[in-house]
C-alpha positions in Angstrom: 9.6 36.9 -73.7 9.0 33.5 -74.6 5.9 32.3 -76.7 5.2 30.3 -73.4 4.4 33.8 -71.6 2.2 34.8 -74.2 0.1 31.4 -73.9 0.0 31.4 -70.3 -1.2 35.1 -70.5 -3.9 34.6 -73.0 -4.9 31.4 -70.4 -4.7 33.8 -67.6 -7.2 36.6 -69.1 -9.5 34.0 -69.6 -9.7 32.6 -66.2 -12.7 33.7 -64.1 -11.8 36.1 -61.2 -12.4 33.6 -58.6 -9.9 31.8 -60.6 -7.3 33.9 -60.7 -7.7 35.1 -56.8 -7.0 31.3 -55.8 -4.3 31.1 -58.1 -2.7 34.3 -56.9 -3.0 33.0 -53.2 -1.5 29.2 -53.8 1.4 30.6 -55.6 1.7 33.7 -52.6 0.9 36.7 -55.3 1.4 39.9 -53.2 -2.5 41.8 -53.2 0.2 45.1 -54.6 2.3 43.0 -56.7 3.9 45.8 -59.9 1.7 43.9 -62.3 0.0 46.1 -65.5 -1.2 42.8 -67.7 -1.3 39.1 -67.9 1.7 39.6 -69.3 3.7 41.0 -66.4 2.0 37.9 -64.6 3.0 34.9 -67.3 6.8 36.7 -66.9 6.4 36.3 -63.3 4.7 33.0 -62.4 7.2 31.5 -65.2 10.0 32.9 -63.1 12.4 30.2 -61.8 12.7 32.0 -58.3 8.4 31.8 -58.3 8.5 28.2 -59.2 10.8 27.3 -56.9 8.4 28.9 -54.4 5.9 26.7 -55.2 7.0 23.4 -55.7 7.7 22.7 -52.1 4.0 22.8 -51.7 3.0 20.2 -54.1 1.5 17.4 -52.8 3.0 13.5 -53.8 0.5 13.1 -56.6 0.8 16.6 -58.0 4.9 16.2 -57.5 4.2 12.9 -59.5 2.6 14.4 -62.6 4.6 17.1 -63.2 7.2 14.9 -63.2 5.2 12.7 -65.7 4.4 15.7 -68.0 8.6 16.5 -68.3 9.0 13.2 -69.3 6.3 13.5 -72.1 3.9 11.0 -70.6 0.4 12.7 -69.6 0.0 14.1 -66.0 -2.8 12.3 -65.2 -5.1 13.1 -62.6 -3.3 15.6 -61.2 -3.0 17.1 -64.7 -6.2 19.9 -63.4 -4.7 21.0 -60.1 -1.5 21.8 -61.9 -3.1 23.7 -64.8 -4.4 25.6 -62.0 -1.1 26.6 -60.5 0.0 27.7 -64.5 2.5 24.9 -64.0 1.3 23.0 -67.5 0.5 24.6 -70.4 -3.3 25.3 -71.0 -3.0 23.3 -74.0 -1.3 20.0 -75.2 2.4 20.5 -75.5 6.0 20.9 -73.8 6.3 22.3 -70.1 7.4 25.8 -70.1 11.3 25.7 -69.6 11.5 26.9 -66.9 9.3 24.9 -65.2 11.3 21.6 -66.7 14.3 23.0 -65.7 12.9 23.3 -62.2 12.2 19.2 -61.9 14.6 18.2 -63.6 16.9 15.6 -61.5 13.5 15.3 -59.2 12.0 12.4 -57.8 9.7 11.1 -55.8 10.3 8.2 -53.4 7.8 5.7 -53.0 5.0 5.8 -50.7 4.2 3.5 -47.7 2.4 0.9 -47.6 -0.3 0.1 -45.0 -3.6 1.9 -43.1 -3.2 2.3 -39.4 -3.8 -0.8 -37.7 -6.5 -1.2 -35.1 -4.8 -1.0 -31.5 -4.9 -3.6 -28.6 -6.6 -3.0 -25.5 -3.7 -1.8 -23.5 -2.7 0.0 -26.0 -6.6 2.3 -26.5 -6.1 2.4 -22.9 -2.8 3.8 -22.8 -4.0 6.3 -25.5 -7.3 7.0 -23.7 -5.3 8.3 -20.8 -3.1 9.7 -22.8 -5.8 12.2 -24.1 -7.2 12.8 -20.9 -4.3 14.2 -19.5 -3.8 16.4 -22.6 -7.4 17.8 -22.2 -6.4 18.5 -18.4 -3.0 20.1 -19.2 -3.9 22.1 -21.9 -7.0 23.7 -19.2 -3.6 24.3 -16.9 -2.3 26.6 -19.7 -4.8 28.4 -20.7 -5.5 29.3 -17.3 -2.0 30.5 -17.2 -2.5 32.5 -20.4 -5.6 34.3 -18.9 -3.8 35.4 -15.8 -1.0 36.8 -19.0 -0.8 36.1 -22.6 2.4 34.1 -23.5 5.4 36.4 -25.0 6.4 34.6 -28.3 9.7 34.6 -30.2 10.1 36.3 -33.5 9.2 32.8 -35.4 6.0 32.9 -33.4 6.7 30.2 -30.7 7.0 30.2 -27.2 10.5 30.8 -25.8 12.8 28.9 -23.2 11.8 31.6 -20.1 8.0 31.5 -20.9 8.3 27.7 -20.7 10.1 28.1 -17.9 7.3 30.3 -16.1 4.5 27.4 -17.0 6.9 24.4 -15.8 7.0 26.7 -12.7 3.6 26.9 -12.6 3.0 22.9 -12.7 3.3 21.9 -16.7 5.4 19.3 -17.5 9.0 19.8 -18.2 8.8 19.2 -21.6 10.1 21.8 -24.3 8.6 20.1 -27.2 5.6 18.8 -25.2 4.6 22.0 -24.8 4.8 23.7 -27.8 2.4 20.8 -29.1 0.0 21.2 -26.8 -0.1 25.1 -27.4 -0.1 23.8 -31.0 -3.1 22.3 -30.7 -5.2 25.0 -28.5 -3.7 28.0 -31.5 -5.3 25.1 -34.3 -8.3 24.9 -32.3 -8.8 28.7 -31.5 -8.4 28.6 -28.1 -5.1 30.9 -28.2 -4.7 33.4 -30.7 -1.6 35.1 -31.2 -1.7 38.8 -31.2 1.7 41.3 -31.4 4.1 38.8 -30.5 2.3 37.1 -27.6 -0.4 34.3 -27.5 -3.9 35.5 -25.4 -6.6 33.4 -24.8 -9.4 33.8 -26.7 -13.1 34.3 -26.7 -13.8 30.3 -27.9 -10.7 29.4 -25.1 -12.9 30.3 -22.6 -15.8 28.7 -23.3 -13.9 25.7 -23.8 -12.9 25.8 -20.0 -16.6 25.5 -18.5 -17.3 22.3 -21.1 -17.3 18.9 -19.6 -13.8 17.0 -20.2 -15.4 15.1 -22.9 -16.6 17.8 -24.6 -13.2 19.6 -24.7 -12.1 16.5 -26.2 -14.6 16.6 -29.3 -13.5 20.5 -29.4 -9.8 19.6 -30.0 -10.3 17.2 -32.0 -12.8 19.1 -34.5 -10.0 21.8 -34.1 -7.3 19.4 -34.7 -8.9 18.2 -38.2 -10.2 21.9 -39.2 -6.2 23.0 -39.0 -5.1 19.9 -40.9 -2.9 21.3 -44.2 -4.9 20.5 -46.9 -3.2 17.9 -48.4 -3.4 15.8 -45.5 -7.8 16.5 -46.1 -9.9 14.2 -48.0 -13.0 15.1 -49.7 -15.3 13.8 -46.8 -14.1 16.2 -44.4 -11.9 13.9 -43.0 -7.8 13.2 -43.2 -5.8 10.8 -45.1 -3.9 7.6 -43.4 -1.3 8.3 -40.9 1.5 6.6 -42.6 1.1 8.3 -45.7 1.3 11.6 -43.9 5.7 12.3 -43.9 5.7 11.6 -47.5 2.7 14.0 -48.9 4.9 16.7 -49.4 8.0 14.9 -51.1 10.0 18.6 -52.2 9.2 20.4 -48.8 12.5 20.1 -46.7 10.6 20.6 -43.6 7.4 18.9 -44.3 8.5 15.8 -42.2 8.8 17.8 -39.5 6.1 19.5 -39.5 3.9 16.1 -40.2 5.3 14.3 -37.5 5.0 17.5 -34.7 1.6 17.0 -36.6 1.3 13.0 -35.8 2.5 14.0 -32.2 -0.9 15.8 -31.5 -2.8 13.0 -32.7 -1.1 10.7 -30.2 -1.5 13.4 -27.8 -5.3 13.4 -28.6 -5.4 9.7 -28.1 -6.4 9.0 -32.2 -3.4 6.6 -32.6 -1.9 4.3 -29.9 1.2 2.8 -29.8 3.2 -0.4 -28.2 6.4 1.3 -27.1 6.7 -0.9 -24.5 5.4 -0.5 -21.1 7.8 2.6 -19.8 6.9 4.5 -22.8 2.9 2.9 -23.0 2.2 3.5 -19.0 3.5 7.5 -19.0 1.0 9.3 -20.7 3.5 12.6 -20.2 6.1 10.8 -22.2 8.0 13.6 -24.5 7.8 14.1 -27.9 11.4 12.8 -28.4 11.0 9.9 -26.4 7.6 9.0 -28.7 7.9 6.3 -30.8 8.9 7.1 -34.2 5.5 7.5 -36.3 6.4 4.8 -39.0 7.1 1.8 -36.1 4.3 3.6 -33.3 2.3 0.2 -32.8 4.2 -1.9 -35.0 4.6 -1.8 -38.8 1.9 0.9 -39.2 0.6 3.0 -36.7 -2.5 2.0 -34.2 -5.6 3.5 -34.6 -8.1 3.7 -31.9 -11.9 3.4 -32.0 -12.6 6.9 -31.5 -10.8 8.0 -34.2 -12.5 6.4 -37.0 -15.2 8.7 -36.8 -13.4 12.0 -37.1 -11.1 10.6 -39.8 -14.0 9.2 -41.8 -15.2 13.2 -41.8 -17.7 12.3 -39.5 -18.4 14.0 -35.8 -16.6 13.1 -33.2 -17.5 10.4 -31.3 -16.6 10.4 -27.2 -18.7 7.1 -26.7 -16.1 4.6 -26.9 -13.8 6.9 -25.4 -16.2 7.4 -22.2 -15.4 4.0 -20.7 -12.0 4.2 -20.2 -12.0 7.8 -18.5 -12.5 8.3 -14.6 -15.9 9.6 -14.5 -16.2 13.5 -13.6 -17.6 14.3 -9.9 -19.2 17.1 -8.4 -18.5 16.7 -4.9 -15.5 17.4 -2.8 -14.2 16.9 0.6 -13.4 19.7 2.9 -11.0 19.4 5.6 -9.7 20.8 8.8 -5.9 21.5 7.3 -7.9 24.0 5.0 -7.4 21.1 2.2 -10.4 20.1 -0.7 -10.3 16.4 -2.0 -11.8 15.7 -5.4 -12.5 12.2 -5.5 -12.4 12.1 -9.1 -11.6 14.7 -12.2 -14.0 17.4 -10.5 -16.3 18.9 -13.2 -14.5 21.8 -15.2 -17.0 24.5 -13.7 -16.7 23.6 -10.4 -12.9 23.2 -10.9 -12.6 26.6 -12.6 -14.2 28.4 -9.4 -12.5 26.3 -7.0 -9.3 27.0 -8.3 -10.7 30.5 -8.3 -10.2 30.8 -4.4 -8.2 27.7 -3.4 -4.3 26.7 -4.9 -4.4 23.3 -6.8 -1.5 21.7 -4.7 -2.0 18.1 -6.6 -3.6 17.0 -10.6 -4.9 13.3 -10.9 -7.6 11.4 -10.7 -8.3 12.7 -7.0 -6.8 16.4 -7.1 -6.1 18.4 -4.0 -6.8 22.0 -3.4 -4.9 24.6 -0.5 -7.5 27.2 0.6 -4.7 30.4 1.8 -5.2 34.1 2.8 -4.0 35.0 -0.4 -5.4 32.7 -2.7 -9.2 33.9 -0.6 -7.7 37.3 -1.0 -7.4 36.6 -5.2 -11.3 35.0 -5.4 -12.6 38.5 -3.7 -10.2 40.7 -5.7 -11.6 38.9 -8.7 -15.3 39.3 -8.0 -16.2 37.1 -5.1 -17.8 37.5 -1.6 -17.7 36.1 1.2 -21.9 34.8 0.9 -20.9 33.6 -2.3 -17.8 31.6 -1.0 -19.4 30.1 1.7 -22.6 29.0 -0.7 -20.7 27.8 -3.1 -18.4 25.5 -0.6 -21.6 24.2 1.3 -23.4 23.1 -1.9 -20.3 20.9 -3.1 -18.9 19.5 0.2 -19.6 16.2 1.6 -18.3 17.3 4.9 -19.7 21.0 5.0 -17.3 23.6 5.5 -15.1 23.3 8.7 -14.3 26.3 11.1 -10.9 27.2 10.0 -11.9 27.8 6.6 -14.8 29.4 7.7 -12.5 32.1 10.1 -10.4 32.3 7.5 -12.4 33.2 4.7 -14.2 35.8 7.3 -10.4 37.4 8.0 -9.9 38.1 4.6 -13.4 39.4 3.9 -12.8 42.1 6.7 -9.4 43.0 4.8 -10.7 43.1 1.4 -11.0 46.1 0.1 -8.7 47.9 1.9 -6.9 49.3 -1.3 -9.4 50.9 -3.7 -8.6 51.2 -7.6 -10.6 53.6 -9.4 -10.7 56.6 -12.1 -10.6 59.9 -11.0 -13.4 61.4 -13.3 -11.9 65.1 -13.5 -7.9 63.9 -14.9 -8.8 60.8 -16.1 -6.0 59.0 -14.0 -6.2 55.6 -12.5 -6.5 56.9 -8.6 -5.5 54.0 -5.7 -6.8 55.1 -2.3 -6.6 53.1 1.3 -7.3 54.3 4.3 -4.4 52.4 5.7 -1.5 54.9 5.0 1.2 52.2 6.1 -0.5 50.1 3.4 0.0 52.8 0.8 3.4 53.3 1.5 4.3 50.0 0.8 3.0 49.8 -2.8 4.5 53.4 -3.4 7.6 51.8 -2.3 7.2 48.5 -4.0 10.1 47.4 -6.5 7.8 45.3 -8.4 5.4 48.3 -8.8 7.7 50.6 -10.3 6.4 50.1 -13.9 3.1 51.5 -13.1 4.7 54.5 -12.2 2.7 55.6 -8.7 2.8 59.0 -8.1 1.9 60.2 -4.5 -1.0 63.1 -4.5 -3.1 64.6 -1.5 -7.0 64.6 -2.5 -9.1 68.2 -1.6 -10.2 66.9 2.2 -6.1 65.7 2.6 -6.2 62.1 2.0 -3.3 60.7 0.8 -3.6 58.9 -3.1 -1.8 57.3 -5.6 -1.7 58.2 -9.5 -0.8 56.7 -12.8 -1.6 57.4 -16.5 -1.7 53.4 -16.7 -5.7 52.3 -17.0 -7.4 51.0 -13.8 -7.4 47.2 -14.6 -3.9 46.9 -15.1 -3.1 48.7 -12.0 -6.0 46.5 -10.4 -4.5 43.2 -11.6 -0.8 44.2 -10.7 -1.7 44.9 -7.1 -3.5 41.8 -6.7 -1.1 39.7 -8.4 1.4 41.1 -5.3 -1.4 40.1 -3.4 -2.5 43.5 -1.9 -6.0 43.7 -0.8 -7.1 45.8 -3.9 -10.8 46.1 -5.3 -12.2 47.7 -8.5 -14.7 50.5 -7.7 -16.4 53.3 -9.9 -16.8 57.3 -9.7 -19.2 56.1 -6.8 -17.1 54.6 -5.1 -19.1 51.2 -6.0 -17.2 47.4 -6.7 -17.1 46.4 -9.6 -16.2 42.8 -10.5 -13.6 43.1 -12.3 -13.3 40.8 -15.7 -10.1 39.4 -17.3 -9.9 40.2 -21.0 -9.8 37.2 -23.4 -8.8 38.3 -27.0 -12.0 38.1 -29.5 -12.3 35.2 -31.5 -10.0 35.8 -35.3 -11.7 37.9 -37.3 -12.7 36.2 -40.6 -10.1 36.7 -43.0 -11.5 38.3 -46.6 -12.1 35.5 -49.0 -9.2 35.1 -52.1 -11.3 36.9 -54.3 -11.8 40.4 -52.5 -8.3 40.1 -51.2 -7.3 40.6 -55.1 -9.7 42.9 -55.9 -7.3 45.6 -57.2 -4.7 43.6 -58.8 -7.8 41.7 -60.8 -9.6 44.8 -62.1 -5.9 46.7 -62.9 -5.4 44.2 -65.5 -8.8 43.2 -66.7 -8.5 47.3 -67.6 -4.9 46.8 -69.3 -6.1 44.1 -71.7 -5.6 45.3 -75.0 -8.7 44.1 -77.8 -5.9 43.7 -79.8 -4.1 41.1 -78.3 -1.6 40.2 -80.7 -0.4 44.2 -80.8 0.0 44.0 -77.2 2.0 41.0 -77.8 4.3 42.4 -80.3 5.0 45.4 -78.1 6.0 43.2 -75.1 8.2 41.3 -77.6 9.8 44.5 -78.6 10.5 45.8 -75.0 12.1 43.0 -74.7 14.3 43.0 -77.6 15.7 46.5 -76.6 16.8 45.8 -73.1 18.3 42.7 -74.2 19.6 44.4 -77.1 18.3 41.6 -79.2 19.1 40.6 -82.8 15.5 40.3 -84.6 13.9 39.5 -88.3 11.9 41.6 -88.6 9.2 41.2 -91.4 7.8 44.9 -92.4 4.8 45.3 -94.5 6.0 48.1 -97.1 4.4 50.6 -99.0 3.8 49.0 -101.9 1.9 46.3 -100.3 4.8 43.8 -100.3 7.0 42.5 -97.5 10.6 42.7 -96.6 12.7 40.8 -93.9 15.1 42.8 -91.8 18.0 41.6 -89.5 18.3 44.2 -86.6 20.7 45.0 -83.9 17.6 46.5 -81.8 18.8 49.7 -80.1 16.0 51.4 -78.7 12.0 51.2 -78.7 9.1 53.9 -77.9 7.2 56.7 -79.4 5.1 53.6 -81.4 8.7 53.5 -82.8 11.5 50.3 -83.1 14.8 51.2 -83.7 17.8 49.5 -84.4 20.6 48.8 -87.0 20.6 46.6 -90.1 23.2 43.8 -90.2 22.9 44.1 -94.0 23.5 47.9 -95.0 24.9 48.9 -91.5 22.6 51.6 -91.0 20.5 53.1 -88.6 16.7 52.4 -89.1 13.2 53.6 -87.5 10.3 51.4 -88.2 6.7 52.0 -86.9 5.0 49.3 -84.9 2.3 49.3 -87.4 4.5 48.2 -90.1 6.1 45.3 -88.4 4.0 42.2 -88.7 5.6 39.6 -87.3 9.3 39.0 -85.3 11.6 36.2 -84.4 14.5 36.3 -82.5 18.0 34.9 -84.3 19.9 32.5 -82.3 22.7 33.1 -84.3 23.0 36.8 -84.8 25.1 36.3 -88.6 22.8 33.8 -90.2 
């Protein structure tokens, strides 16, 4: 063990616990790490594998004073943040080898020059529509993960058939497009991903019944809380764009991930850009058509005047971002072809029901909505009536509700409720009952079904059932998303309104400190009073698995000292053995004796 361990241990006891918690979590300590001492952790965090670990995470000016302090020059202001990783020495002096080793050959290429530019008019209106539609199609999938959570791939993104499924559904085609935008609702906290598939969550929902401008201000807060930190200022806010690629210069995959990063600003309209009018005019364009984030908007990128605020650390701002969005309606025009037309973004609320019992056939400015048997069928299955329909469509419509609707919505009243999910209260198992036996064939016979596993059964007065050790709401939802009449009812035979399940919002993660708990108090316990013993018998462990040559100087009897050169062959007991390179012999010293050691580099001198 090198006299570098043993300072960097001795600096490590005498860190606070706090201290040592944050240091354990930057440089990804395991809460069970094998550790008995501060010794075990010097030899460890000195490691070259551990150090290699985390230098990809050092930020340009940290990056730049390490480099600094290998050359001999001072660290500078980074000197503190480094100290805290244990990457410089607590006190004056060299870098630990193996942290020199580490940089050496290392550099850091300059930074860029510039602060994002203040964007044109076009260009902030380009960007304002730009955000709008993001708000708008980021509602579209988190409606899609309510109906079902998102499968994920084992690296935790969305894969090519689940894309698939929401470009079926109306997203745009878009691979990368997409997983940005599902970037940006996981950052916010409006999906959370739980056992390998993304749900929406508790805070996704209320985010669908805000205004549209108030959605905005929720990404955006969510957009800056998930920022890396590096990319963080003091204020609360975040760094200039153009400086963002290059804040991480040993991270191969930083760029990457700061320009996926750069993407959702554009997407959020906080930077503009002058890519030409094909480019400027689609607010859908992809992510790999985007302009490249060090020419969006010319030399440096475009800012726009409602991002000054958030970047600043202030709150957001939708004021200046209010005049160049349609303004949201709460009216709609009913018509004989059983079509709604919004004449404007309809209000979120309204939209959410609407879309409740009617198919969105058409997303713009002025939407269109489809009013079918099924899609009536869905808004009863899910908790609707036919009052509540009818009241709902008569307060909102500038044209009142026209007779087809009216008979349609009445038709599928009188068949709702035909098939009746429930529990049985004596087994347990999820019971589905129609009086319509042709009816309850049909779903005992369904393909799509099968999973449930439908078992037929006759009830005590002879009515025919079907069971299933799956709950009720699954069996509930399945049904009605094959669009059989089914409704939720209780041991009464009551119905329920049934609820979809969002996932609850993350649970707070335990703070650095109680995380390491266990590992802190097993080696405040281990540390000896005596530190320099504790030193000696780490040095001496050492020695006899590397079957070291040592002088060793022994305190003798007499109260004089003597020098020994030994072959070390063996340690324990309070014991060192070894054999002496001067008589050849085979001697036993106890640790008490030996008062100092240094290893020989050149075993015959």
């Amino acid at each position: 063990m090198s006299t570098h361990a043993r300072l960097l241990a001795e600096a490590l006891s005498a860190r606070t616990d706090d201290q040592l918690a944050a240091l354990f979590r930057q440089r990804d300590v395991r809460p069970d790490a094998p550790w008995n001492d501060f010794f075990d952790v010097a030899e460890a965090l000195l490691d070259p594998a551990s150090i290699a670990k985390v230098l990809p995470r050092l930020t340009r000016a940290q990056a730049t004073g390490l480099l600094d302090a290998a050359a001999g020059a001072d660290a500078g202001a980074a000197a503190d943040a480094l100290r805290a990783l244990a990457l410089l020495p607590a006190a004056e002096g060299p870098l630990p080898p193996s942290v020199a080793a580490a940089v050496a050959g290392r550099t850091v290429p300059p930074p860029l020059a510039g602060a994002p530019g203040e964007a044109d008019e076009p260009a902030v209106a380009r960007a304002a529509e730009r955000a709008f539609t993001t708000v708008a199609t980021l509602a579209d999938t988190l409606l899609l993960a309510e109906e079902g959570p998102l499968a994920l791939l084992a690296g935790g993104t969305v894969g090519l058939s689940e894309k698939r499924r929401l470009v079926e559904r109306g997203l745009p085609d878009d691979a990368a497009l997409l997983d940005d935008l599902l970037a940006l609702g996981t950052g916010a906290g409006l999906l959370r991903p739980i056992d390998r598939s993304l749900h929406l969550s508790e805070d996704g929902a209320a985010w669908l019944r805000l205004t549209g401008l108030d959605r905005w201000v929720r990404l955006v807060e969510g957009f800056r809380s998930a920022l890396p930190e590096a990319l963080r200022t003091p204020e609360g806010g975040w760094i200039p764009l153009p400086s963002w690629r290059d804040e991480h210069p040993w991270d191969p995959v930083w760029v990457d991930r700061a320009e996926a990063l750069i993407r959702q600003a554009r997407l959020l309209g906080l930077i503009a850009d002058d890519a030409g009018s094909a480019a400027g005019d689609d607010h859908s364009v992809s992510a790999a058509e985007a302009p490249h984030p060090e020419t969006a908007g010319g030399a440096a990128l475009a800012e726009t005047p409602w991002a000054r605020a958030p970047r600043l650390g202030a709150d957001p701002d939708p004021d200046a971002l209010r005049t160049y969005v349609p303004a949201e309606v709460d009216r709609i025009f009913l018509q004989n072809d059983l079509t709604a037309i919004a004449p404007g973004p309809l209000l979120p609320a309204l939209d959410l029901r609407l879309r409740g019992m009617a198919a969105r056939e058409s997303a713009s400015q002025a939407s269109s909505y489809r009013f079918t048997a099924d899609s009536l069928s869905r808004a009863l299955s899910a908790g609707e009536t036919e009052e509540g329909v009818l009241a709902f469509l008569e307060g909102i419509s500038l044209t009142g509700v026209p007779q087809p609707l009216r008979y349609l919505l009445a038709q599928s009243a009188s068949r709702h409720g035909q098939v009746q999910v429930g529990t049985d209260p004596e087994t347990g198992r999820t019971r589905v009952r129609s009086a319509d036996e042709h009816l309850l064939r049909a779903i005992d016979v369904d393909q799509a079904l099968r999973p449930l596993g439908l078992v037929p059964e006759a009830t005590a007065d002879g009515t025919a059932v079907l069971t299933t050790r799956v709950n009720r709401d699954t069996v509930f939802w399945a049904l009605t998303d094959e669009h059989y009449p089914a409704a939720l009812v209780d041991a009464d035979g009551a119905v329920e309104r049934p609820v979809r399940t969002t996932a609850a919002s993350a649970p707070t993660a335990p703070d650095d400190r109680a995380r390491y708990a266990t590992l802190i108090a097993r080696l405040r316990e281990a540390k000896e009073e005596n530190a320099d013993a504790a030193w000696l018998e780490r040095e001496l462990e050492h020695a006899a698995k590397q079957r070291a040559v040592l002088a060793v100087e022994v305190a003798m009897p007499d109260g004089t000292t003597r020098e020994l050169v030994l072959e070390v062959t063996g340690f324990g007991g309070g014991r060192l053995r070894g054999r002496d390179r001067a008589s050849d012999v085979e001697r036993t010293l106890p640790i008490r004796s030996i008062l100092t050691t240094r290893a020989l580099e050149n075993p015959g001198s």
